[in-house]
C-alpha atoms as one frame of an Amber mdcrd trajectory, in Angstrom:
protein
  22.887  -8.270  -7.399  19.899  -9.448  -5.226  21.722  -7.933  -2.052  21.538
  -4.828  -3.720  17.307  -5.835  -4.322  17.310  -5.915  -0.594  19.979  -2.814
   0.216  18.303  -0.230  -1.589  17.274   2.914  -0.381  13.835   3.237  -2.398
  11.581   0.254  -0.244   8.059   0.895  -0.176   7.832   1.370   3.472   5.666
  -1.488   5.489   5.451  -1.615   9.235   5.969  -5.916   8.174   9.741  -5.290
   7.826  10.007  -2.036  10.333  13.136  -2.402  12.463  10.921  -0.621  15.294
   8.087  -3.550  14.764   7.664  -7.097  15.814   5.149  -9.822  14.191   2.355
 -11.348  16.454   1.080 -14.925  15.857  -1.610 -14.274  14.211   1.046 -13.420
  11.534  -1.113 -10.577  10.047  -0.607  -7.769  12.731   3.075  -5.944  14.034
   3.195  -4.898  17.906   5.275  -1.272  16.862   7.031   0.538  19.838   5.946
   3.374  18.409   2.697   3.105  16.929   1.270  -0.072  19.305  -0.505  -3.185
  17.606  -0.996  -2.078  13.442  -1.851  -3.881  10.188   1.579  -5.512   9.014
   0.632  -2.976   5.604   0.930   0.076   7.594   3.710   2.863   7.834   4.395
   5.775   9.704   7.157   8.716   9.282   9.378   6.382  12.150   9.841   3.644
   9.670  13.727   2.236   9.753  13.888  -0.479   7.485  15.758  -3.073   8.492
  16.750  -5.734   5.920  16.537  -9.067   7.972  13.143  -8.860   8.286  12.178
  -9.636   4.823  11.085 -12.797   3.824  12.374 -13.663   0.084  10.540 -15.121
  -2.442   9.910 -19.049  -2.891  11.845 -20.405  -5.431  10.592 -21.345  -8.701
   9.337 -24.367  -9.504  10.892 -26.915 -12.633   7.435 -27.674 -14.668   7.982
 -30.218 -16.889  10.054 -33.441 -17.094  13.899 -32.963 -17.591  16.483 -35.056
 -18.248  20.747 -34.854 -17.591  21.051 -33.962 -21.326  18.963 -30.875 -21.200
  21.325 -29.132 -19.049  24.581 -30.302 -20.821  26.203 -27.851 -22.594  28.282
 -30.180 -25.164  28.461 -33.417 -26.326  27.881 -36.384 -24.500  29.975 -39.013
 -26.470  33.269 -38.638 -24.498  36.461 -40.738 -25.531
């Protein structure tokens, strides 16, 4: 299901993850072959998305303290 998150064909377009674009170090700003340096929020009408590009989200974080038994689903008493 998440590959389909990242397939899909309605992306909000951003020059960030623009198959025509590549980051600079200041991490901010894409040098675009078409366009020259721009804001990594930018688009233009050239935009080609291009999957690999993305960055995906951290993963959440456990809050809390959790033990083995909260994430049993049965009994523990074995025989």
């Amino acid at each position: 299901m998440r590959l389909k998150k990242l397939l899909r064909k309605n992306i909000e377009p951003r020059c960030t993850y623009c198959a025509h674009g590549s980051p600079l170090a200041d991490g901010e700003r894409i040098a675009c072959r078409k366009r020259g340096v721009v804001n990594g929020t930018d688009h233009c009408r050239s935009f080609r998305y291009d999957p690999l590009r993305r960055t995906p989200p951290k993963p959440a974080v456990l809050r809390g303290h959790f033990t083995d038994a909260d994430f049993s689903l049965g009994d523990t008493d074995e025989e």
